[in-house]
Structure formats: C-alpha cells, structure tokens
C-alpha positions as MATLAB code, in Angstrom:
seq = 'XXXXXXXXXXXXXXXXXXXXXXXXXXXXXXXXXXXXXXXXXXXXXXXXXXXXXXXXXXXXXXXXXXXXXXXXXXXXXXX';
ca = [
     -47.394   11.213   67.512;
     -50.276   11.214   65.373;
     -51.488    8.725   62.272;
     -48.721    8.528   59.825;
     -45.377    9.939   61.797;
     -44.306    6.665   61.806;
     -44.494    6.232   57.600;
     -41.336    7.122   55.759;
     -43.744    7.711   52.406;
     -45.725   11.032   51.749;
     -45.390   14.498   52.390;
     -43.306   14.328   55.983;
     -40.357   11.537   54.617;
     -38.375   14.300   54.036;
     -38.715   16.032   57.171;
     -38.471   12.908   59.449;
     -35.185   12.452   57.035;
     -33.786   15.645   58.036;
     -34.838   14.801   61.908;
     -32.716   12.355   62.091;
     -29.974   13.708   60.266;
     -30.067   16.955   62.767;
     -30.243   14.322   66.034;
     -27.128   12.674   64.563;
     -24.897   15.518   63.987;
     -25.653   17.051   67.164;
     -25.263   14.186   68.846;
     -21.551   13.578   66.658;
     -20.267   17.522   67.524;
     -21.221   17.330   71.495;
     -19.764   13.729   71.783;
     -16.229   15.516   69.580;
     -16.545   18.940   71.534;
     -17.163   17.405   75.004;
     -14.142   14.708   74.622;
     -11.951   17.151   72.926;
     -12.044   19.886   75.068;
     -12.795   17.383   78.588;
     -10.293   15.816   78.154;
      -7.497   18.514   76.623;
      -8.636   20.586   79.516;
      -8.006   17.927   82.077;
      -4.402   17.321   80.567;
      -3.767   21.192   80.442;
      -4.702   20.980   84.443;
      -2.482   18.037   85.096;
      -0.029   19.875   83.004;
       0.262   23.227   85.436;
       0.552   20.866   88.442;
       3.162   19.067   86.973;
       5.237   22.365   85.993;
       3.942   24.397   88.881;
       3.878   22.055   92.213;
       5.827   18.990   91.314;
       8.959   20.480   89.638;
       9.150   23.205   92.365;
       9.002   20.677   95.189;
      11.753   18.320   93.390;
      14.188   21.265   92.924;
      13.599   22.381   96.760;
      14.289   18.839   97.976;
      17.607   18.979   95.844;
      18.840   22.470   97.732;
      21.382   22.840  100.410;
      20.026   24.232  103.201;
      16.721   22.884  102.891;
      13.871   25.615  103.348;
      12.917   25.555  106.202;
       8.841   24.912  105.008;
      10.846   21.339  103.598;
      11.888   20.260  106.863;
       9.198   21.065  109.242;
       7.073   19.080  106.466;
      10.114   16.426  106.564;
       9.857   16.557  109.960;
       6.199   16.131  110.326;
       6.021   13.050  108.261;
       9.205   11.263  109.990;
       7.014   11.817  113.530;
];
C-alpha cells in the first residue's frame, strides 16, 4: 500500500472505516450462514437415517417370521 493507507486522518479515514466494517460483516454472515445451515443440514441427514434405516431395521427385528434378508444377515454375523 502506498504513503498514507496506513493513517486513519484525511481524505481515505472514511473509506478504510467502511473497509473494515464490510470485512466484518461478511466475515459475521458466512461464519452464521455456514454454521446454520452446516450444521442444520447435517442434523436433517442424521434425521432421515434415523427415520428411514434405523426405525425400519428395529421394527423388522421385532417381526415374526423374520425376513428372510434379517436372517441371512443374522446368520452372517453369528458365523
């Protein structure tokens, strides 16, 4: 940067004011956005596994007969 960037007095205080203004609030909305939505998304994935895999596999295992897909597995893991 050139002679007098680094001087908060004269013509540019403003606009190095409003510099670091824009760096913060960028800086606050992609830190919010990238949390918010990381980590909501990651939740709504652990979410559809829950409801989708788990749940289905605990009601199969609570059936009589078993499927037949739960005891070759069954059987796979007793061998």
């Amino acid at each position: 940067m050139g002679a007098g960037w680094g001087k908060r007095d004269g013509a540019f205080a403003p606009l190095l004011d409003l510099r670091v203004m824009t760096v913060m609030w960028t800086t606050l909305l992609g830190a919010f956005f990238g949390f918010a939505f990381g980590v909501g998304c990651a939740l709504a994935v652990m979410y559809s596994i829950y409801m989708g895999g788990y749940r289905a596999a605990v009601k199969d295992s609570q059936l009589e007969p078993k499927p037949e897909r739960l005891v070759r597995a069954l059987a796979k893991l007793v061998n």
